[in-house]
mmCIF file of the C-alpha atoms, coordinates in Angstrom:
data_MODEL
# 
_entry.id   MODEL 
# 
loop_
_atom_site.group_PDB 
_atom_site.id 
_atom_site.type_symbol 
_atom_site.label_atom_id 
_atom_site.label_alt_id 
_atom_site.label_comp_id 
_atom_site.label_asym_id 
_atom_site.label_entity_id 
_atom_site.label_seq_id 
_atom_site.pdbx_PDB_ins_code 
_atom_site.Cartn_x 
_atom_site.Cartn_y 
_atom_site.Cartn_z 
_atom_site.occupancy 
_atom_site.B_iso_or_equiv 
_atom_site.pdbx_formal_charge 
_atom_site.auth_seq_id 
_atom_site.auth_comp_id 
_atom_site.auth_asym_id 
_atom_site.auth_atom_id 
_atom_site.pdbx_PDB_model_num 
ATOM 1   C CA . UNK A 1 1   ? 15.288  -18.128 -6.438  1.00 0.00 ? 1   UNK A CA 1 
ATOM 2   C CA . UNK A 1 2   ? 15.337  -17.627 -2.465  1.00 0.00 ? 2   UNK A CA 1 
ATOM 3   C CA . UNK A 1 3   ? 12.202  -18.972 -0.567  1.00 0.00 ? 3   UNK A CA 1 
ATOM 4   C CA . UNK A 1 4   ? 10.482  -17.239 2.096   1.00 0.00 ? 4   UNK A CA 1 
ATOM 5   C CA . UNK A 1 5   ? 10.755  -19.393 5.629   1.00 0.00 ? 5   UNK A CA 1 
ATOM 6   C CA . UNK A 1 6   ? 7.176   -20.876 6.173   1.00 0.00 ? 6   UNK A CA 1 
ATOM 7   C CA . UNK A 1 7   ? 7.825   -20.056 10.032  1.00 0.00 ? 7   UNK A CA 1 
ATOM 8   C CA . UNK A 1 8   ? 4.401   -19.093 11.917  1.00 0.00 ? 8   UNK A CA 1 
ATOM 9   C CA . UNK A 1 9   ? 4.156   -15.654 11.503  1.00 0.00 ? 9   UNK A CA 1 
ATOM 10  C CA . UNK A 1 10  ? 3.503   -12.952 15.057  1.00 0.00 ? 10  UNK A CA 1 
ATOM 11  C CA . UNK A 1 11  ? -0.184  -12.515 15.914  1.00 0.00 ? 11  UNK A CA 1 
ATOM 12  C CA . UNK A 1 12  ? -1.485  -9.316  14.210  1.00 0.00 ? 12  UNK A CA 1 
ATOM 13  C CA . UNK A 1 13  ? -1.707  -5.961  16.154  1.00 0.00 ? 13  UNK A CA 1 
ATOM 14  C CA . UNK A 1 14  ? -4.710  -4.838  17.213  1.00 0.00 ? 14  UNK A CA 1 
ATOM 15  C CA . UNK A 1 15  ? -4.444  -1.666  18.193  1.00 0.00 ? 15  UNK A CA 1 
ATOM 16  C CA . UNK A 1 16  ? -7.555  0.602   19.149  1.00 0.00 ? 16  UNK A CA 1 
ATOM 17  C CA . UNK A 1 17  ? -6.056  3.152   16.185  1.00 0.00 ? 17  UNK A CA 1 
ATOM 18  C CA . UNK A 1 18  ? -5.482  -0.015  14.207  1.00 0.00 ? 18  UNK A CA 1 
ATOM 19  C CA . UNK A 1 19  ? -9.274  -1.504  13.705  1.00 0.00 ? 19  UNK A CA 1 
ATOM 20  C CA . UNK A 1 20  ? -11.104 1.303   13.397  1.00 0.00 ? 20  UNK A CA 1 
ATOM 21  C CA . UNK A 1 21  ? -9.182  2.135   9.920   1.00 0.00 ? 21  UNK A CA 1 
ATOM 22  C CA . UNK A 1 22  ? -9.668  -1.451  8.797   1.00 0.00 ? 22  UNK A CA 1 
ATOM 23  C CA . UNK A 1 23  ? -13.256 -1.013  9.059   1.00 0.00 ? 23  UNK A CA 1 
ATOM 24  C CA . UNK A 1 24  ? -12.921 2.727   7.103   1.00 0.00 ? 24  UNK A CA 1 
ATOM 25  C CA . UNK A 1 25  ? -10.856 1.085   4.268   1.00 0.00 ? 25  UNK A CA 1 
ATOM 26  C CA . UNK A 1 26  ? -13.984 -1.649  4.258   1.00 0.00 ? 26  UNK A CA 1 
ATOM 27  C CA . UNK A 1 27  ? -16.195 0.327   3.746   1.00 0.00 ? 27  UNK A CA 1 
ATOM 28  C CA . UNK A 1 28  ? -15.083 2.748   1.461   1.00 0.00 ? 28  UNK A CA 1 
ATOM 29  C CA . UNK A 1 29  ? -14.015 -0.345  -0.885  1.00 0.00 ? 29  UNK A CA 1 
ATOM 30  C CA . UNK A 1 30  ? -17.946 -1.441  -0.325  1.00 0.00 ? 30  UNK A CA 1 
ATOM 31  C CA . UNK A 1 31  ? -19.372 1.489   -1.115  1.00 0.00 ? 31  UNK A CA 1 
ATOM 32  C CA . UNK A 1 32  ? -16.720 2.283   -4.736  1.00 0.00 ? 32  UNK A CA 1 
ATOM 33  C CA . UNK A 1 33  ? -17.516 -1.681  -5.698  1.00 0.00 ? 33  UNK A CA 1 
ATOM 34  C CA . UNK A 1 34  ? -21.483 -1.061  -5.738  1.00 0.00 ? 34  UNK A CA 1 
ATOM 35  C CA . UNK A 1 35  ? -21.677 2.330   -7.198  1.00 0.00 ? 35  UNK A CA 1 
ATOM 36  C CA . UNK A 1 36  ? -19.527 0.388   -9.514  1.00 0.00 ? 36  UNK A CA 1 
ATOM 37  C CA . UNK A 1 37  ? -22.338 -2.374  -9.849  1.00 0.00 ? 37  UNK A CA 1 
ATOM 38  C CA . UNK A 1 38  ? -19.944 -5.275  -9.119  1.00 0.00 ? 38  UNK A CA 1 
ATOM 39  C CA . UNK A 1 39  ? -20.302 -8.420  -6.898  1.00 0.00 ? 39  UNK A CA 1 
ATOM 40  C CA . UNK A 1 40  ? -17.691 -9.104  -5.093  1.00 0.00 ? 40  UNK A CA 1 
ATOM 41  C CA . UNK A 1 41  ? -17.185 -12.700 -7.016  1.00 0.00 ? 41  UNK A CA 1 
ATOM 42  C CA . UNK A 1 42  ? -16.934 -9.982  -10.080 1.00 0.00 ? 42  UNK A CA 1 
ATOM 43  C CA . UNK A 1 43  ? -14.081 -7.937  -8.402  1.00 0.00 ? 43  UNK A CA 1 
ATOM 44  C CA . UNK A 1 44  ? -12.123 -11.142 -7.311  1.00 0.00 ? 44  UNK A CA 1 
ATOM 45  C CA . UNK A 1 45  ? -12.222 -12.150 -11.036 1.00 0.00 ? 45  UNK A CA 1 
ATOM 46  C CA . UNK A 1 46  ? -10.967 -8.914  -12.643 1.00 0.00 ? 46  UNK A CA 1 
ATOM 47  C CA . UNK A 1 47  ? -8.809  -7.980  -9.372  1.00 0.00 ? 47  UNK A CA 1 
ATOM 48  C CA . UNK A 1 48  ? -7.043  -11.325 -8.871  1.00 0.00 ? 48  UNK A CA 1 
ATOM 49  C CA . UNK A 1 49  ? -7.600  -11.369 -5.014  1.00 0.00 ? 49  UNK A CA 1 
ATOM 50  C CA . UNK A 1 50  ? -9.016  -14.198 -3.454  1.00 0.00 ? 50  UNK A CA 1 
ATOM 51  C CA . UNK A 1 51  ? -12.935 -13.509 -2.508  1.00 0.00 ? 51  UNK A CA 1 
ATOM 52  C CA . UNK A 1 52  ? -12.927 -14.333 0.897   1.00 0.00 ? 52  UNK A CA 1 
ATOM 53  C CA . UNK A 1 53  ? -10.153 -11.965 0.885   1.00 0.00 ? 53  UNK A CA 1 
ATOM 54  C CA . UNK A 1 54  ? -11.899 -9.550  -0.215  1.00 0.00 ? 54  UNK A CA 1 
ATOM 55  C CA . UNK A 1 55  ? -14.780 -10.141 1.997   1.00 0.00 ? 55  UNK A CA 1 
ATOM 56  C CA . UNK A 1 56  ? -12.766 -9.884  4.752   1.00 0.00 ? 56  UNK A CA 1 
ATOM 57  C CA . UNK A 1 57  ? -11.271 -6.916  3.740   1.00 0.00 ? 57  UNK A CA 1 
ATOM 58  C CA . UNK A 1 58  ? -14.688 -5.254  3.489   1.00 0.00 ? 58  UNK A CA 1 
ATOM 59  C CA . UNK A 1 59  ? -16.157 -6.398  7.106   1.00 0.00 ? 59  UNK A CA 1 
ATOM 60  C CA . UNK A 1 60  ? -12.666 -4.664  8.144   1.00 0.00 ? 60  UNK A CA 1 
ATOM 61  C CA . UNK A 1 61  ? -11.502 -8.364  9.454   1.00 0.00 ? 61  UNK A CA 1 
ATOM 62  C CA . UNK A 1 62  ? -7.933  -8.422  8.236   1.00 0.00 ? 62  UNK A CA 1 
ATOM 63  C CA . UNK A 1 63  ? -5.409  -5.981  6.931   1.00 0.00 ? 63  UNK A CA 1 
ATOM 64  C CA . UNK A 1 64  ? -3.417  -6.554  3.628   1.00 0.00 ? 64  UNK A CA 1 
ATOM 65  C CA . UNK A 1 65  ? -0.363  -5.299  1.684   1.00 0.00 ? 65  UNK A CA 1 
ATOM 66  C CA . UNK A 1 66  ? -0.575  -2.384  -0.703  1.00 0.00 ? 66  UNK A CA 1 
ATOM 67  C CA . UNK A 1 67  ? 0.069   -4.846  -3.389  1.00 0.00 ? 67  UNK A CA 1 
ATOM 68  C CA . UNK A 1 68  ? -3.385  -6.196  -3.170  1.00 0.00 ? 68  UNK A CA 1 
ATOM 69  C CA . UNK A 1 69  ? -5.133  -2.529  -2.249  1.00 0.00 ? 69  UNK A CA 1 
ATOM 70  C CA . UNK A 1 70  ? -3.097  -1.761  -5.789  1.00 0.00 ? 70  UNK A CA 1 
ATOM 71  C CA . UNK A 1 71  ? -4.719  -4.972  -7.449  1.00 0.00 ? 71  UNK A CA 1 
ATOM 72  C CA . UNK A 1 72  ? -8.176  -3.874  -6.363  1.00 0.00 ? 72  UNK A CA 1 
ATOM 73  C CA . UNK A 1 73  ? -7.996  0.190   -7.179  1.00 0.00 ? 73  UNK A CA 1 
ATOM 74  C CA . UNK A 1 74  ? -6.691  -1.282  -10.459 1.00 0.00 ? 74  UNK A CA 1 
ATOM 75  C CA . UNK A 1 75  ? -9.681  -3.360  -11.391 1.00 0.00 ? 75  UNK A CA 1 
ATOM 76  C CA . UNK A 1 76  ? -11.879 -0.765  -10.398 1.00 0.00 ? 76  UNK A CA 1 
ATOM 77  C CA . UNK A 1 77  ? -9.926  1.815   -12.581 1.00 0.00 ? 77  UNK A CA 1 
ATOM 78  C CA . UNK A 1 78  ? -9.784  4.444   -9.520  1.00 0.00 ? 78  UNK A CA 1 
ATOM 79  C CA . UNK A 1 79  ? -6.891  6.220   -7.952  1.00 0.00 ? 79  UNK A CA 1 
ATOM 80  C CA . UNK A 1 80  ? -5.977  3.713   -4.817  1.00 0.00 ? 80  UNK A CA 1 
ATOM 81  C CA . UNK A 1 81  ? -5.782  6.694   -2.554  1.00 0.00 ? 81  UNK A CA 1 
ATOM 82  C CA . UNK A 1 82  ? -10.501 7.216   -2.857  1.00 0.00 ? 82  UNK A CA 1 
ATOM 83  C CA . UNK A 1 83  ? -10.032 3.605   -1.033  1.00 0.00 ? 83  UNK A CA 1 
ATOM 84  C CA . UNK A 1 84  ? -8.610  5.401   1.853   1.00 0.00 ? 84  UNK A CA 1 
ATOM 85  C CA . UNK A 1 85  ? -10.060 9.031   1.770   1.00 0.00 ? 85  UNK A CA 1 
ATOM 86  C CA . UNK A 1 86  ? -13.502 9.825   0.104   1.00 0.00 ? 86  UNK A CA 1 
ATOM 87  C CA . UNK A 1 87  ? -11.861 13.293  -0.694  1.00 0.00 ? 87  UNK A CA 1 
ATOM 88  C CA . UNK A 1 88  ? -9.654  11.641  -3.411  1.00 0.00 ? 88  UNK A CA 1 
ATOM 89  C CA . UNK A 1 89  ? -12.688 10.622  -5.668  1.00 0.00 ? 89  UNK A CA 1 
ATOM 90  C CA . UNK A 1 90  ? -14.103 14.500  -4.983  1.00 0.00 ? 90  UNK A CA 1 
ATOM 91  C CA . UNK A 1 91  ? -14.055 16.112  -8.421  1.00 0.00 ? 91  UNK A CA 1 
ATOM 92  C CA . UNK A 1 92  ? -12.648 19.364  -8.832  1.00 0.00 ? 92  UNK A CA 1 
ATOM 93  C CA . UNK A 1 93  ? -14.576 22.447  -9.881  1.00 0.00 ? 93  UNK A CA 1 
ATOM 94  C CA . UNK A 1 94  ? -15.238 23.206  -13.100 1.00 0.00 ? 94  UNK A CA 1 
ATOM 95  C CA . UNK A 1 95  ? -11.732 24.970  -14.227 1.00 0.00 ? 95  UNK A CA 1 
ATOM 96  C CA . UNK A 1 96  ? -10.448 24.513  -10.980 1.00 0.00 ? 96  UNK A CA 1 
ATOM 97  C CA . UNK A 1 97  ? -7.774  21.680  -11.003 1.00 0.00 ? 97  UNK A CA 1 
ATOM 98  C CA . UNK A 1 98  ? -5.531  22.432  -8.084  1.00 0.00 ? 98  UNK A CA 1 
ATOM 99  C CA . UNK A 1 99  ? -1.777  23.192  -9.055  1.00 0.00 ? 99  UNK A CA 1 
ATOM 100 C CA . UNK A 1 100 ? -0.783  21.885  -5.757  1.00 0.00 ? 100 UNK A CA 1 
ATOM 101 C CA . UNK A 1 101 ? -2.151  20.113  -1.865  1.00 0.00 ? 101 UNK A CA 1 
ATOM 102 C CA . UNK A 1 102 ? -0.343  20.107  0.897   1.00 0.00 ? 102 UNK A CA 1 
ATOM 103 C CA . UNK A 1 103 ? -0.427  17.471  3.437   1.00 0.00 ? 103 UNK A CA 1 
ATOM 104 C CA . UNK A 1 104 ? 0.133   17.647  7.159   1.00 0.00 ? 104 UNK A CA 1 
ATOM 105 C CA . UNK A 1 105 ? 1.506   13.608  8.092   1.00 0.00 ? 105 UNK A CA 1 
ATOM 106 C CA . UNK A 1 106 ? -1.520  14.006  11.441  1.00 0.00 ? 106 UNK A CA 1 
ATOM 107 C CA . UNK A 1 107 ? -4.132  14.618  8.848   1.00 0.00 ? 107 UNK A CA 1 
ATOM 108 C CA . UNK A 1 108 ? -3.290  11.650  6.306   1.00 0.00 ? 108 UNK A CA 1 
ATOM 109 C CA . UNK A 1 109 ? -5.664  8.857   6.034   1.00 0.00 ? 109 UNK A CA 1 
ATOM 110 C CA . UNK A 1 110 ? -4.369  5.715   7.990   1.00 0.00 ? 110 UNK A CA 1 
ATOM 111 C CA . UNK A 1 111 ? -3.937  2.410   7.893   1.00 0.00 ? 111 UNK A CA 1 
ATOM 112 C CA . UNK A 1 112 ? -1.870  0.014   10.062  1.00 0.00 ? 112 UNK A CA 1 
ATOM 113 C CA . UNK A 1 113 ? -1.402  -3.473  8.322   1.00 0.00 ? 113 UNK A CA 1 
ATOM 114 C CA . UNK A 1 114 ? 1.119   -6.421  10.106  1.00 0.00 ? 114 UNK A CA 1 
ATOM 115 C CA . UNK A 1 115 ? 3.892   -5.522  8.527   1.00 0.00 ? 115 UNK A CA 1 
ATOM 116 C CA . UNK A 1 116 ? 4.043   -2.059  7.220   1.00 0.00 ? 116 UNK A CA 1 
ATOM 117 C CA . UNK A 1 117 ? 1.998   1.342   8.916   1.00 0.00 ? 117 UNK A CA 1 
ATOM 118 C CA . UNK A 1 118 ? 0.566   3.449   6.087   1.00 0.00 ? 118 UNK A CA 1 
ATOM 119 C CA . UNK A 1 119 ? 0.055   7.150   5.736   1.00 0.00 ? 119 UNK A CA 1 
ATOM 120 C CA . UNK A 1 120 ? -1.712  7.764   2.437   1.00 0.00 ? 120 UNK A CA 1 
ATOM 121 C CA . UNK A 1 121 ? -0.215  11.519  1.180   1.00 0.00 ? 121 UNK A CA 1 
ATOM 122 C CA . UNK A 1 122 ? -1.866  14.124  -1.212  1.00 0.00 ? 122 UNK A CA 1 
ATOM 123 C CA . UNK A 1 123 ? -5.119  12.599  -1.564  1.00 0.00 ? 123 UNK A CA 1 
ATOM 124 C CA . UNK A 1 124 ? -6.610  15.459  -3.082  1.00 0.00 ? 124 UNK A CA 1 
ATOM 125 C CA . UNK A 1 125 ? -4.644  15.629  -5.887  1.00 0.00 ? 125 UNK A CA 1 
ATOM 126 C CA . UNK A 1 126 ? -7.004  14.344  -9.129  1.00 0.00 ? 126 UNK A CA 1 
ATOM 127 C CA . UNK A 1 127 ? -5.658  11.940  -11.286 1.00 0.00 ? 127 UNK A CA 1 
ATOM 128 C CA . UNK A 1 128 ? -2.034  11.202  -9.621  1.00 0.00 ? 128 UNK A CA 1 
ATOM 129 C CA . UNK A 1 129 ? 0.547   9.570   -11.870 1.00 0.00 ? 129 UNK A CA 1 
ATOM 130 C CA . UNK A 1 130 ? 2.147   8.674   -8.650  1.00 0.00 ? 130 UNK A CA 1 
ATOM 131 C CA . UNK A 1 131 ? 1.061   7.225   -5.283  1.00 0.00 ? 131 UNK A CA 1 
ATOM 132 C CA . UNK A 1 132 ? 3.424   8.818   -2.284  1.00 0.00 ? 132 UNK A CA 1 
ATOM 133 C CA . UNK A 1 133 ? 3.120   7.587   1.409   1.00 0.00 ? 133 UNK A CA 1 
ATOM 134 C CA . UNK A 1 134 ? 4.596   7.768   4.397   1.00 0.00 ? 134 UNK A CA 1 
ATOM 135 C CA . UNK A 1 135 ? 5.567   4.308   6.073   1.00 0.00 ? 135 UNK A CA 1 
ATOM 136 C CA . UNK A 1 136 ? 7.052   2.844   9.362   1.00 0.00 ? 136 UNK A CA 1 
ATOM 137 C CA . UNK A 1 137 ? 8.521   -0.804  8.647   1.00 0.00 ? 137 UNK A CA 1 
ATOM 138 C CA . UNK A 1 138 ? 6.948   -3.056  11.573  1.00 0.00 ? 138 UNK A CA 1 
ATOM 139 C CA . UNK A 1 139 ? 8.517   -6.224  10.169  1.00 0.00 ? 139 UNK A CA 1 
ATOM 140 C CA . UNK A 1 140 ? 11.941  -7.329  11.152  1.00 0.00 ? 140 UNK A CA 1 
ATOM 141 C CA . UNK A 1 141 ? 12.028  -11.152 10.002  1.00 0.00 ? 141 UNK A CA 1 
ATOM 142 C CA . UNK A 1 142 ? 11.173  -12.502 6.096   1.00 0.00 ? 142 UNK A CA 1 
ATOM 143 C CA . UNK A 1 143 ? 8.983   -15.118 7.976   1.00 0.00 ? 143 UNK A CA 1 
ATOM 144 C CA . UNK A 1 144 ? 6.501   -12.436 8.829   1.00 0.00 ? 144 UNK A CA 1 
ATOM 145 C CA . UNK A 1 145 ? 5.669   -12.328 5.316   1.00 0.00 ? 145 UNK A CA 1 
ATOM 146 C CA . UNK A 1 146 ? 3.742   -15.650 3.439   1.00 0.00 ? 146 UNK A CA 1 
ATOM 147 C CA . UNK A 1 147 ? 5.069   -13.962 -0.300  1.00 0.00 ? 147 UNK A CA 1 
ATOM 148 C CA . UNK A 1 148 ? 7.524   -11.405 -1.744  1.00 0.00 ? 148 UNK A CA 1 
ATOM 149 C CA . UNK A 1 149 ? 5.396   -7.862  -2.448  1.00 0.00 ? 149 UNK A CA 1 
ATOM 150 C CA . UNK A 1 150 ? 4.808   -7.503  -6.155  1.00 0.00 ? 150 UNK A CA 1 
ATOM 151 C CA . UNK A 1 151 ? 3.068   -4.787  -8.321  1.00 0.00 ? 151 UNK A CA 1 
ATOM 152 C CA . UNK A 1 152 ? 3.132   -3.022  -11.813 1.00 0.00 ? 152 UNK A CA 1 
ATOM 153 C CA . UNK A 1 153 ? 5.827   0.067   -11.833 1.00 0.00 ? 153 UNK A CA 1 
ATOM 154 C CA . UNK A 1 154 ? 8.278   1.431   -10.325 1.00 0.00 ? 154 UNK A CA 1 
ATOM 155 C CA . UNK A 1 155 ? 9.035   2.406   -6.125  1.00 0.00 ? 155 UNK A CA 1 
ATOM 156 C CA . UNK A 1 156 ? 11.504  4.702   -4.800  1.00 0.00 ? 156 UNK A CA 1 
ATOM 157 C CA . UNK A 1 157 ? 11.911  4.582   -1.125  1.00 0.00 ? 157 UNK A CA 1 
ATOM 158 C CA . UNK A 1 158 ? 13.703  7.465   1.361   1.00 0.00 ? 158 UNK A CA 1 
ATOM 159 C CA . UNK A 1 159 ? 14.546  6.496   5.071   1.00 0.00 ? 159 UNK A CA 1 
ATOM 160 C CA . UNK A 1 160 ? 13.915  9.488   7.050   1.00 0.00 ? 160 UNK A CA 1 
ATOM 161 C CA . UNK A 1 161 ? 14.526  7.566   10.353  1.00 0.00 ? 161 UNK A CA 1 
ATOM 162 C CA . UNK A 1 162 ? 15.981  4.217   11.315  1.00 0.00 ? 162 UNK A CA 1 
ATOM 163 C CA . UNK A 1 163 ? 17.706  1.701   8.973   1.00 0.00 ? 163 UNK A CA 1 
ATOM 164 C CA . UNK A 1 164 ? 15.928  -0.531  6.437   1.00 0.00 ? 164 UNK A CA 1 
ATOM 165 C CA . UNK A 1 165 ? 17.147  -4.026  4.631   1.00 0.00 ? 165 UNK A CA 1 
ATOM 166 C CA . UNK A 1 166 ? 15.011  -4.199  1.148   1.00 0.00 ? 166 UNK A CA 1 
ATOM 167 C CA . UNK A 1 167 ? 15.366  -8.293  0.212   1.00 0.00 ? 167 UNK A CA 1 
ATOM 168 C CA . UNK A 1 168 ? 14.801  -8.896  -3.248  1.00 0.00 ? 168 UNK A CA 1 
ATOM 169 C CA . UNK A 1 169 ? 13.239  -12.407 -4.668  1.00 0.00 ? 169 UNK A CA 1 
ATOM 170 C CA . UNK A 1 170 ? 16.607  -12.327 -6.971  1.00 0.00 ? 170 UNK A CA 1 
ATOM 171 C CA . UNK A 1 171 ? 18.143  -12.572 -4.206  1.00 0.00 ? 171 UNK A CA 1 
ATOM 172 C CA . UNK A 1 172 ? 19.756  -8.445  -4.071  1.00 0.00 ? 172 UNK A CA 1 
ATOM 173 C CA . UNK A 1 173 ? 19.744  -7.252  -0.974  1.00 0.00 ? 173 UNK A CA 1 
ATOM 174 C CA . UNK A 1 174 ? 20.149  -3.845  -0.586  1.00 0.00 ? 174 UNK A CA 1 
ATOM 175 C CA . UNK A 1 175 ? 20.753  -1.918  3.355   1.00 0.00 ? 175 UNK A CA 1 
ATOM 176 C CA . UNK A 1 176 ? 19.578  1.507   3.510   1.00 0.00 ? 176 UNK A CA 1 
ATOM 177 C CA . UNK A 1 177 ? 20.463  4.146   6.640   1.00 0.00 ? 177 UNK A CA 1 
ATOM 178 C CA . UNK A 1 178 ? 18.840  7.274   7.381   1.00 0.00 ? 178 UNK A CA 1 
ATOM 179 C CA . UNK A 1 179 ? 18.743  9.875   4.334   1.00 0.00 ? 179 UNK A CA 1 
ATOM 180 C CA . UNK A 1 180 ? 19.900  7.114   1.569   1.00 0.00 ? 180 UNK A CA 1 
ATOM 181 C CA . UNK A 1 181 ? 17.263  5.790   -0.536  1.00 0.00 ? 181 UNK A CA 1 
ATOM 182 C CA . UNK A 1 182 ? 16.724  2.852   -3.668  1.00 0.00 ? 182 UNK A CA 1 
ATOM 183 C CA . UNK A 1 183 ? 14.631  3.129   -6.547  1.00 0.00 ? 183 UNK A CA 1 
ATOM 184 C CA . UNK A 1 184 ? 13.309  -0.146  -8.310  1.00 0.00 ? 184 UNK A CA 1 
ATOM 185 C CA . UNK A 1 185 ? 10.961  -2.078  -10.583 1.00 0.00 ? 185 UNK A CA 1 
ATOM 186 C CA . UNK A 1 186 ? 8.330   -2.362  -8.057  1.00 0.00 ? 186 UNK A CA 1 
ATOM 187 C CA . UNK A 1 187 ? 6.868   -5.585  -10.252 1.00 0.00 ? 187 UNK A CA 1 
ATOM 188 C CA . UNK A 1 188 ? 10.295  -7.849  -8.745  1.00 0.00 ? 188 UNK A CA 1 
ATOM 189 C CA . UNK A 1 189 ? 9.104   -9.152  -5.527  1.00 0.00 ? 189 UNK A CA 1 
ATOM 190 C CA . UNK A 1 190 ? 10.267  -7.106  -2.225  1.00 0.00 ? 190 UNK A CA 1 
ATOM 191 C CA . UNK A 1 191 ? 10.050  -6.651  1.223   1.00 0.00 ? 191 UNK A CA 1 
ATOM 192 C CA . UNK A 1 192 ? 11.205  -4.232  3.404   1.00 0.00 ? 192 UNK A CA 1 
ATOM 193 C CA . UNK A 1 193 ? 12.532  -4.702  6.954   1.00 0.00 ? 193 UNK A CA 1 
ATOM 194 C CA . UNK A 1 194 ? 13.452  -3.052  9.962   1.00 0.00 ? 194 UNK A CA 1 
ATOM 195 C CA . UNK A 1 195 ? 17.128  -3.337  11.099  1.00 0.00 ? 195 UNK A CA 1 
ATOM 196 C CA . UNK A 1 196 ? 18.028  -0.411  13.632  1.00 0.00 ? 196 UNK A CA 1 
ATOM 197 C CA . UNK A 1 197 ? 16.736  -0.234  17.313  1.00 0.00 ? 197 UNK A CA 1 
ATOM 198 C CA . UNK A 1 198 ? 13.531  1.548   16.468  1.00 0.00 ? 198 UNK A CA 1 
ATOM 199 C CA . UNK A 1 199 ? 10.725  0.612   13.549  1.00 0.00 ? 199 UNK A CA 1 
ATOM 200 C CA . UNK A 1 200 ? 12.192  2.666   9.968   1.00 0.00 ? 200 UNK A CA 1 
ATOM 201 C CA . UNK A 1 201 ? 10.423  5.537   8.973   1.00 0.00 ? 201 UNK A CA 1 
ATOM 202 C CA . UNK A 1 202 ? 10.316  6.144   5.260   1.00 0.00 ? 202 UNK A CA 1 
ATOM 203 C CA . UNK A 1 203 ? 8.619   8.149   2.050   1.00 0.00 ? 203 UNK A CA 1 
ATOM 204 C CA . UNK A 1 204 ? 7.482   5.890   -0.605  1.00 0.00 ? 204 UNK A CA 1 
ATOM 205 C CA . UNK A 1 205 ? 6.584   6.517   -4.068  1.00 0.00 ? 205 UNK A CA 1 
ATOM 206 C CA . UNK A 1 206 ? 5.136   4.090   -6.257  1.00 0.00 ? 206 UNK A CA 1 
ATOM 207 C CA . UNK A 1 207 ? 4.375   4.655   -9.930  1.00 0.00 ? 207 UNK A CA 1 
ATOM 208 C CA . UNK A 1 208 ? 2.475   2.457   -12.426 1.00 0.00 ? 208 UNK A CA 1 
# 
């Protein structure tokens, strides 16, 4: 099985866009864990991420992957999208369960990590069975990343802009150019990276 080179990885960006999500996604992750009347040792335990991770996470310090944002929204058995929009965890009226939301890509909760740009899409839908996004692919080199992404399900990924290199920790790789797209077991460890001149734009959908 292929290794990931143990190369120092780029400095983080720090955008001015870039920390003030951080420190949204902190605290909405604060405020679900208490109403939830866990520690944070207690959410490390049942989550599986590291608790000065998480601590870190929460003061809005460091940006992760989606795999441990997944790992967390999992433990605390709510939809991953109320970590990035309060409006996700808004119940619907009695009788009232929307047939449909719209999303306009401005309006979609952020959240800029190292390696991957997040837009979070149809947060307002209650009780998804699927969790789409919108992404741009910052990362051009496998050293930028300490570990292959892994979670539960299944991903499906459509380049709407640029070209994108998925490496696989069997060792599949798989190039993708604007308008093609891959669908996988999401639990195989992945990364995507940027190959053309500009940073990939792509839909994701992941599914547990």
């Amino acid at each position: 099985m292929p290794k990931l080179r143990t190369t120092s990885r780029p400095p983080a960006r720090t955008t001015a866009a870039a920390l003030p999500d951080r420190e949204r996604v902190g605290e909405r992750l604060r405020a679900i864990r208490k109403r939830h009347g866990l520690t944070l040792q207690a959410l490390s335990t049942r989550s599986g991420v590291a608790l000065s991770t998480l601590s870190k996470i929460e003061l809005g310090q460091i940006s992760v992957s989606y795999e441990k944002f997944a790992a967390v929204a999992r433990a605390l058995q709510v939809d991953i999208a109320s970590l990035f929009d309060p409006l996700a965890e808004a119940a619907p009226a009695a009788g009232r369960r929307p047939v449909v939301v719209r999303t306009t890509l401005d309006a979609a909760p952020r959240y800029d990590a190292e390696n991957y740009d997040y837009r979070m899409l149809a947060t307002g839908f209650p009780a998804k069975r699927m969790t789409p996004l919108h992404g741009i692919v910052v990362a051009r080199q496998m050293a930028q990343f300490p570990d292959y992404i892994r979670h539960p399900g299944q991903e499906f990924v459509m380049v709407l802009s640029g070209r994108v290199r998925i490496h696989f920790e069997t060792g599949e790789v798989v190039d993708l150019a604007r308008q093609e797209s891959a669908y996988f077991d999401s639990g195989v460890g992945h990364v995507y990276l940027s190959t053309g001149k500009a940073d990939a734009r792509v839909v994701v959908v992941m599914t547990e």
